[in-house]
C-alpha positions as CSV (number, residue, x, y, z in Angstrom):
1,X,0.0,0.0,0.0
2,X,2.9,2.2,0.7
3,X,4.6,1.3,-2.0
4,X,1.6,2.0,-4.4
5,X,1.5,5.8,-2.5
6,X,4.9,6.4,-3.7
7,X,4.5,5.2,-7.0
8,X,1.8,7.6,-7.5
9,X,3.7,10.5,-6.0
10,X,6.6,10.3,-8.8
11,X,3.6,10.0,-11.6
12,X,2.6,13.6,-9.9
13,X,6.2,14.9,-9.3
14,X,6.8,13.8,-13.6
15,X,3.6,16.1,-14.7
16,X,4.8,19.0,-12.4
17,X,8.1,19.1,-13.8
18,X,6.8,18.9,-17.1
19,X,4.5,22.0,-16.3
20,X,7.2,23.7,-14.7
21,X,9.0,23.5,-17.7
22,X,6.9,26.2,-19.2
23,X,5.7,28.2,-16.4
24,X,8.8,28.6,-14.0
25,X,8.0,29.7,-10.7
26,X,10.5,32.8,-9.5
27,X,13.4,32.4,-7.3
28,X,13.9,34.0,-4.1
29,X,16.0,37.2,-3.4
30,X,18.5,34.3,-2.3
31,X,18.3,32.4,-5.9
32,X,21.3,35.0,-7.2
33,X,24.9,34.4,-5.5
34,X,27.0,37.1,-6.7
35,X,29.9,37.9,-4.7
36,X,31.0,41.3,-6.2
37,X,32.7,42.9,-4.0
38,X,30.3,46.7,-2.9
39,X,31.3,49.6,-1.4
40,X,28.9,52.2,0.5
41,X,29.3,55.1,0.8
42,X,31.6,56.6,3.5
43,X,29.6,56.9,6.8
44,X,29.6,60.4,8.6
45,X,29.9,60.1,12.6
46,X,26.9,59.6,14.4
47,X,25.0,58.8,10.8
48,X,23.7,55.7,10.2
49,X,24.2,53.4,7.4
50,X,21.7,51.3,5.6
51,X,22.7,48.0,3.7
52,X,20.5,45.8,2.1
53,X,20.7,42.6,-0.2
54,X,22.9,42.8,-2.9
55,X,24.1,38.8,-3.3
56,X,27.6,40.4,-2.3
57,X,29.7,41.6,0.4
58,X,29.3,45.2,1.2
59,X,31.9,47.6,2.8
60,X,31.4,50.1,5.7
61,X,34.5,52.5,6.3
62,X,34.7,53.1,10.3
63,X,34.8,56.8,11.1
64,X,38.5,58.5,12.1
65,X,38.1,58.7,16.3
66,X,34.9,55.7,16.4
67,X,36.1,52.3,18.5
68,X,32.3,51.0,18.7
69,X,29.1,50.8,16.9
70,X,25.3,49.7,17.2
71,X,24.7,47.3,14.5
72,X,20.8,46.2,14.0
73,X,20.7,43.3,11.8
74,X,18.0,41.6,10.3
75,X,18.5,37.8,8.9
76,X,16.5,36.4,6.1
77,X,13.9,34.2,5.8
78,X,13.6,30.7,4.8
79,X,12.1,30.0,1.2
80,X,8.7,28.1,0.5
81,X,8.7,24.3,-0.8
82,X,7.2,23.2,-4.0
83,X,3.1,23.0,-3.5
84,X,4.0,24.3,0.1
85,X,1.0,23.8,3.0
86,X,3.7,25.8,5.1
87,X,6.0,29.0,5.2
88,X,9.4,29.4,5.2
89,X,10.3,30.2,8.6
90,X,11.4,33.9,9.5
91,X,14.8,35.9,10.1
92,X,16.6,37.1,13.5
93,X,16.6,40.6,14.6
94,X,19.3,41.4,16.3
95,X,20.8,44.6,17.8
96,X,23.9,45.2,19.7
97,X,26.7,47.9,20.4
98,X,29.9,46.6,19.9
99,X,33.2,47.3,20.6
100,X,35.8,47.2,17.4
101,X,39.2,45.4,17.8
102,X,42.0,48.2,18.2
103,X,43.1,49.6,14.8
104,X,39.4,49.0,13.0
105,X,39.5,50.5,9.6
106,X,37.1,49.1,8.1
107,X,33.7,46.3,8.8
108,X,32.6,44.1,6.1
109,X,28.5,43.5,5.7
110,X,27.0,40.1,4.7
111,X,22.9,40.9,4.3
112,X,22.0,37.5,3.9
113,X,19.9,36.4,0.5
114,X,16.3,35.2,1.2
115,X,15.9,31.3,0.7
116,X,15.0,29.9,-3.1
117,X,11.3,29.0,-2.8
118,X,11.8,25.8,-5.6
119,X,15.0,23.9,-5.7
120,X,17.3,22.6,-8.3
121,X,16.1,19.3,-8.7
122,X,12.6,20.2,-9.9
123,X,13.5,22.5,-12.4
124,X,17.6,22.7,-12.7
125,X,17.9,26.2,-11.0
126,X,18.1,26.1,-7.4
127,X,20.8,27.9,-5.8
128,X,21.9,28.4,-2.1
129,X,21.1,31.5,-0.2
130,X,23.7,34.3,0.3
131,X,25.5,33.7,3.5
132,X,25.1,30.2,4.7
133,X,21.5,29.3,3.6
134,X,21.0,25.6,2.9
135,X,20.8,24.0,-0.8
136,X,17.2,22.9,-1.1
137,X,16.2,20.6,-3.7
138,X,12.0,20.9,-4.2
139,X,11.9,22.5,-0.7
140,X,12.4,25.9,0.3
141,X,16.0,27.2,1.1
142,X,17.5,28.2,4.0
143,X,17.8,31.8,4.5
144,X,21.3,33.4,4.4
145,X,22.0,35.3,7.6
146,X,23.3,39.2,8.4
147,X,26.4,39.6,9.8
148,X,28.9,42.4,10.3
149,X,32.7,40.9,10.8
150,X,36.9,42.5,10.5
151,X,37.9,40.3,7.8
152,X,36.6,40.3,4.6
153,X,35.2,36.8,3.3
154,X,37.2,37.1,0.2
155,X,40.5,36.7,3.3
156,X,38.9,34.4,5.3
157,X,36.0,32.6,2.8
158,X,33.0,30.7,4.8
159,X,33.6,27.5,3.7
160,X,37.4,28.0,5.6
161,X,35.5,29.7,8.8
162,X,36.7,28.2,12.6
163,X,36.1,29.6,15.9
164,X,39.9,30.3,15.8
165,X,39.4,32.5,12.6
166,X,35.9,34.0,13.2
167,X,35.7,38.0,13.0
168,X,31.7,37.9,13.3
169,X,30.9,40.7,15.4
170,X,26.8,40.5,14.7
171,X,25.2,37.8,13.5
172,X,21.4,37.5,12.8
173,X,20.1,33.9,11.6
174,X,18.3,33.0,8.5
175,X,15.2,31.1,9.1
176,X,14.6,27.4,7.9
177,X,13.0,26.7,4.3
178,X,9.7,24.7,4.5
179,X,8.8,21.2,3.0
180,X,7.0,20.8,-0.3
181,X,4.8,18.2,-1.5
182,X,3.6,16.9,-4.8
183,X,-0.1,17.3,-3.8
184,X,-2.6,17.2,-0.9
185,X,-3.1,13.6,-1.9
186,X,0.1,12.6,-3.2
187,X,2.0,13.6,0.2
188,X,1.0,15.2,3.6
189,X,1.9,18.8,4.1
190,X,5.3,19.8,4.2
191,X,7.2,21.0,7.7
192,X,7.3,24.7,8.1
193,X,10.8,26.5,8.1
194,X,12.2,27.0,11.6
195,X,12.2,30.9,13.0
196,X,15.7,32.9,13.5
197,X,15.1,34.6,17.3
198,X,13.2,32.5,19.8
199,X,14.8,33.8,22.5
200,X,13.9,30.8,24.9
201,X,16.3,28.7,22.6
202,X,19.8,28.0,22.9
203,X,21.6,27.2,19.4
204,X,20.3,26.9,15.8
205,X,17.2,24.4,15.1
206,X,17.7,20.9,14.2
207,X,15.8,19.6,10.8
208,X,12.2,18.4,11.0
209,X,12.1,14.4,10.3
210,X,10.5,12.9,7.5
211,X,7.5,10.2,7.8
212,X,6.2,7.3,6.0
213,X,2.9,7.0,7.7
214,X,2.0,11.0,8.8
215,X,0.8,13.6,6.5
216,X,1.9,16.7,8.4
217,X,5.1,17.8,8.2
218,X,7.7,17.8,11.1
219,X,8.6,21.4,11.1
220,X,12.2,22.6,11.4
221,X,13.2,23.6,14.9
222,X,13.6,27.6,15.9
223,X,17.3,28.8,16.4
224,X,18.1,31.0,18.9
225,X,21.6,32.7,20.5
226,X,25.0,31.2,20.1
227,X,25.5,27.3,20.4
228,X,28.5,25.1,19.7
229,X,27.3,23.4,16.7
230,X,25.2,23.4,14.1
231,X,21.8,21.9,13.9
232,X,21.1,18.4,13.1
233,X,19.9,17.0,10.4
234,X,16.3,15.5,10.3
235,X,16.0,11.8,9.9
236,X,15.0,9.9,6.8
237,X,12.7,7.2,6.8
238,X,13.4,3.4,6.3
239,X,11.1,4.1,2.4
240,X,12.8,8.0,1.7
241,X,16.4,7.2,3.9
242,X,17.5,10.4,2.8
243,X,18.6,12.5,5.8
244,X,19.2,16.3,6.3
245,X,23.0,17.7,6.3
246,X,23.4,18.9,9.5
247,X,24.5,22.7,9.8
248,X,28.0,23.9,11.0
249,X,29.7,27.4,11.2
250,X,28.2,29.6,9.1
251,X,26.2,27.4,7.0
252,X,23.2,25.7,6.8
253,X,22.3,22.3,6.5
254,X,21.3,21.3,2.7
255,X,19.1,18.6,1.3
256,X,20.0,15.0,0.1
257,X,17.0,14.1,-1.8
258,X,16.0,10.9,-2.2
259,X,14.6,9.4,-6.2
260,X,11.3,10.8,-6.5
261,X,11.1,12.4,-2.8
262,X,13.1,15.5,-2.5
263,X,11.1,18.1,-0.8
264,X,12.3,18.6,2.5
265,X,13.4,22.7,4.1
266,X,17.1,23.5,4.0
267,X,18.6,24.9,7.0
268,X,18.8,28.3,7.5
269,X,22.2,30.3,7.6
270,X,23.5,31.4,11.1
271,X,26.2,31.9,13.9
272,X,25.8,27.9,13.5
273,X,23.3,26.7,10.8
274,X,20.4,25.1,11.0
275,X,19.5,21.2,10.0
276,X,18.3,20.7,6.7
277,X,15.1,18.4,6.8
278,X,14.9,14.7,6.3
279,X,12.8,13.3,3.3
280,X,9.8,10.7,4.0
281,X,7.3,9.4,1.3
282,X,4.1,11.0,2.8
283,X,5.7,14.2,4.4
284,X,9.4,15.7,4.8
285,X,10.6,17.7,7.6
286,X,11.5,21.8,7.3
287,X,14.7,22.8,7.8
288,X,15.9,24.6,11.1
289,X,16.4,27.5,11.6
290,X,20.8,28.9,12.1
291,X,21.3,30.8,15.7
292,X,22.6,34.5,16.1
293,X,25.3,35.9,18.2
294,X,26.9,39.1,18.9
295,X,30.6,39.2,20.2
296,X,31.7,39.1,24.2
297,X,31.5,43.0,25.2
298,X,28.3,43.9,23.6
299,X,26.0,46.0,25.5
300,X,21.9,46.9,24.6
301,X,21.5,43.6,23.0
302,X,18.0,42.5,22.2
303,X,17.1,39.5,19.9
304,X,13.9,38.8,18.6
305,X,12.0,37.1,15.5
306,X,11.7,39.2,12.6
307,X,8.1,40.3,11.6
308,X,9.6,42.7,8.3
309,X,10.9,39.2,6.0
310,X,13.3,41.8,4.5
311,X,16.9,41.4,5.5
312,X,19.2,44.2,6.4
313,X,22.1,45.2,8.3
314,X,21.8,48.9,10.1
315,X,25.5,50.6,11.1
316,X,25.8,53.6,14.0
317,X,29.1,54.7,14.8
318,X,29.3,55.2,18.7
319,X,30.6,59.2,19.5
320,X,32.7,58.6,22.6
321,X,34.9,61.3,24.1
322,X,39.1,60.2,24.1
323,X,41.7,62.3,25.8
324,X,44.9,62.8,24.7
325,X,47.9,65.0,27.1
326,X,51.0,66.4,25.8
327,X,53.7,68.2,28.5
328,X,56.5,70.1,27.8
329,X,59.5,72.1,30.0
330,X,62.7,73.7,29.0
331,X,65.5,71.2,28.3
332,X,67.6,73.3,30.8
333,X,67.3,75.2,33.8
334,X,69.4,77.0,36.2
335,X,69.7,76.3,40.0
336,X,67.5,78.9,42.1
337,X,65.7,79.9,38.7
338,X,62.3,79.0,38.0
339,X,60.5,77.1,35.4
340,X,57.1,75.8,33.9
341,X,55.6,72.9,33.0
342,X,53.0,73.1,30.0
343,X,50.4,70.7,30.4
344,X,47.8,70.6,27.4
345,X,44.3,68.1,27.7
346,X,42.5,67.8,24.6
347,X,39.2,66.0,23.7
348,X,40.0,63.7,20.4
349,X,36.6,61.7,20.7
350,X,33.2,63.0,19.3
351,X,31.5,64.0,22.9
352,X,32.4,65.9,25.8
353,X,34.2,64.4,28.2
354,X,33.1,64.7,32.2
355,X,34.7,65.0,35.3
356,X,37.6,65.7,33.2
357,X,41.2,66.0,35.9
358,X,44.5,66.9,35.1
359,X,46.9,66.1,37.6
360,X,50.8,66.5,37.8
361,X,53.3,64.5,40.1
362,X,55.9,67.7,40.5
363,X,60.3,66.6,41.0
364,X,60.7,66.3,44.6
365,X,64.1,68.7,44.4
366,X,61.7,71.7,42.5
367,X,60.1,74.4,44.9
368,X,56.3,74.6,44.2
369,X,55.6,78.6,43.1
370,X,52.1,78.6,41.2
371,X,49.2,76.9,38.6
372,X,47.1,78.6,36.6
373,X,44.7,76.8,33.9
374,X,42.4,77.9,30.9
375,X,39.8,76.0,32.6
376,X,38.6,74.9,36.2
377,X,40.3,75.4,39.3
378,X,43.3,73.8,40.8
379,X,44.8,72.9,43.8
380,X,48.3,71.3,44.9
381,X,48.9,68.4,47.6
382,X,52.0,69.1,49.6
383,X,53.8,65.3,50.1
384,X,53.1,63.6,53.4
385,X,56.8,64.2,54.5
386,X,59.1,67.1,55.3
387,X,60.3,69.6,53.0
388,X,56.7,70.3,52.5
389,X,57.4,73.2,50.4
390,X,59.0,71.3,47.6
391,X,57.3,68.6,45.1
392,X,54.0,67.5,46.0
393,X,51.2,66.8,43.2
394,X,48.6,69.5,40.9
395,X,45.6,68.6,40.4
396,X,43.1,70.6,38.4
397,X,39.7,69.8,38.1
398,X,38.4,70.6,34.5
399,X,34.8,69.9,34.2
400,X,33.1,69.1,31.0
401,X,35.6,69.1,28.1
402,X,34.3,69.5,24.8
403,X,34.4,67.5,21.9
404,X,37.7,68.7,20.1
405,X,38.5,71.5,22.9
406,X,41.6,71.6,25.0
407,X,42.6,73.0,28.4
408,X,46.3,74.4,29.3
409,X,47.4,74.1,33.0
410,X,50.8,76.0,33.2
411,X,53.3,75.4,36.5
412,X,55.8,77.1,37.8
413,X,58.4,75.8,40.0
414,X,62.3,76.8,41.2
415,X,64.8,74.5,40.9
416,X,67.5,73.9,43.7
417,X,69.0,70.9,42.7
418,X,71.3,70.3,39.6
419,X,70.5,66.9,37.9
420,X,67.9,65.8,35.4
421,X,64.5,66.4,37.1
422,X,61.0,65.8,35.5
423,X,57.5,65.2,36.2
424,X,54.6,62.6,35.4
425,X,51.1,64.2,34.6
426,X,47.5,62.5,33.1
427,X,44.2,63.5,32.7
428,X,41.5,61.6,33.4
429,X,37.3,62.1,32.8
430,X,34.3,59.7,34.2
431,X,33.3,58.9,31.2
432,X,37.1,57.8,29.2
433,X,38.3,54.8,29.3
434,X,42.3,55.2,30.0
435,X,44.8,54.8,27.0
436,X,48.6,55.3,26.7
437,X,48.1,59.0,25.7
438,X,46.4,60.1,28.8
439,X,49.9,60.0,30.4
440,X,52.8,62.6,29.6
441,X,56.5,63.3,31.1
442,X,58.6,66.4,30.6
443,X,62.6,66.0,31.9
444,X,65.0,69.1,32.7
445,X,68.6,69.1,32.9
446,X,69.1,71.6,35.9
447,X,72.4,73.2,36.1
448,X,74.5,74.7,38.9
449,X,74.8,78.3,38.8
């Protein structure tokens, strides 16, 4: 009885592919694999940059001064099966401030491509998804997912991706393509594509099973943050023993289709793929969904299932305020004359800097005479032992420094003892994280008169 079931679903599967010969259903956004190399436009601080789905890698030049940005990016979604009774399963949203590696010149933009909705083996056209969606055959494909990484794919290509190698910084998964069927009588309905963004999941989805006995569809399983492997595969069944490729880094699990039963999901693109779905001769399984990930260090991350089906990746350079100090004395000086030190602050990031303190460590052998400072008020500590009149420590306190302004603190001191002398200044602000150039050192060769 089976048996007969089967035969009966290939008669059906010969006249679709006959009529699909002449009326050719259309790909998916994810049916064209390009992989020219774009460039957007440079970005302007604080402006942000759209990219959407070219079948290419795009380009995004970081802003001079920027060492994070807010990416918001949007996976694609899994592609319909031939005859489906189910969708494709939906994208990740994702959105995260990130922190870029020291040096960053430029990020590199996947927008994954949206998974074929008929595969190769029906018609001779299928085609993976951009970025990591699974080959379907009469299924729908995986979706590619939306990542923002360092190194460019042409350096480090996705089928060469490790853990040891991976620049992702963003990733938002593709969802799982959905099972096809021949007909409502031929075969049961096919498994719906897994969703990108369940937050109460752990990992990409695994591939829905295929059945010999049930006409509904496994569907694909959701993928959600991170994981340490791809989805599995769906099983075959003992008539269709045609399992699902399970998913790995990057890449979604594809189809193995079995003669005249080939119309399980693909898995959907990810952080880790998803399982492609296993074949059955009365249903096949959808394919899972990939997972999504943002790197250690984010802050404002959310994750949620996409509700737009149009992928994207979204680019906001993060102003932060920087502080740079330079300090200068004469090279000489002459015993029992005085001196100054010229301390300069200035504010190399994009927003003011608060609490903002410049403070100067003065040569124990130097007399202290007086500060004075563009800005704010300052004070000197006399040191906690005898002479208390000579060395000691400045300390200004600034205030709210402004993007690209500077403040000079100018002192004065006498020196009484020959030898090279010198002090040891920084400025510091609440809001800066500290860097080698918020320190600065000026020596003086003081000679006997």
């Amino acid at each position: 009885m089976t048996r007969s079931r089967r035969t009966t679903g290939v008669r059906r599967r010969g006249r679709l592919l006959a009529y699909l010969a002449v009326a050719v259903l259309p790909l998916g956004a994810g049916g064209l694999a390009a992989q020219a190399l774009v460039t957007a436009p440079a970005a302007q601080a604080a402006t942000t940059t759209m990219f959407t789905y070219t079948g290419g890698e795009q380009t995004y030049p970081v802003p001079a001064g920027v060492t994070a940005v807010t990416i918001t990016a949007v996976g694609a979604p899994g592609g319909n099966g031939l005859l489906p009774s189910a969708a494709g399963g939906t994208g990740a949203a994702v959105t995260a401030t990130v922190p870029l590696p020291p040096g960053t010149t430029a990020l590199y933009v996947e927008v994954g491509g949206t998974g074929a909705s008929l595969g190769h083996g029906c018609a001779g056209f299928g085609q993976a998804a951009f970025n990591g969606g699974g080959l379907p055959d009469c299924g729908g494909g995986g979706g590619g997912a939306s990542d923002v990484r360092t190194t460019s794919i042409t350096a480090v290509p996705d089928s060469a991706l490790t853990t040891a190698n991976d620049s992702r910084l963003v990733v938002a998964a593709g969802g799982g393509g959905s099972a096809g069927a021949t007909s409502a009588e031929a075969f049961g309905g096919g498994g719906p594509g897994g969703r990108g963004g369940d937050s109460s999941v752990t990992g990409p989805g695994n591939g829905g099973a295929g059945s010999d006995t049930d006409l509904v569809g496994v569907p694909g399983g959701n993928g959600g943050l991170g994981g340490t492997a791809g989805g599995a595969g769906g099983a075959g069944t003992s008539e269709a023993p045609c399992s699902g490729d399970s998913g790995s880094l990057g890449q979604g699990g594809s189809v193995t289709p079995c003669p005249g039963v080939a119309f399980a999901g693909a898995g959907g693109g990810g952080y880790y793929g998803g399982g492609g779905g296993g074949e059955g001769t009365d249903s096949a399984g959808g394919g899972g969904a990939g997972s999504s990930f943002w790197v250690s260090g984010a802050t404002g991350t959310s994750m949620s299932e996409d509700t737009t089906g149009t992928p994207e990746v979204q680019i906001t350079p993060v102003t932060t305020a920087d502080l740079a100090l330079s300090d200068s004395a004469p090279a000489t000086a002459v015993s029992g004359n005085s001196y100054s030190y010229t301390l300069t602050a200035t504010n190399t990031g994009g927003t003011d800097a608060t609490g903002t303190l410049v403070t100067d460590t003065l040569p124990d052998s130097t007399h202290y005479d007086s500060v004075t400072t563009s800005q704010g008020t300052c004070a000197r500590t006399p040191p906690s032992t005898p002479p208390k009149t000579k060395g000691g420590t400045v300390t200004c306190a600034v205030g709210s420094l402004a993007a690209g302004a500077s403040v000079t603190v100018t002192i004065t001191v006498t020196a009484t003892t020959p030898g090279a002398v010198s002090d040891n200044a920084k400025v510091t602000a609440s809001n800066v994280t500290p860097d080698s150039d918020d320190t600065a050192s000026a020596s003086t060769t003081v000679q006997g008169t």
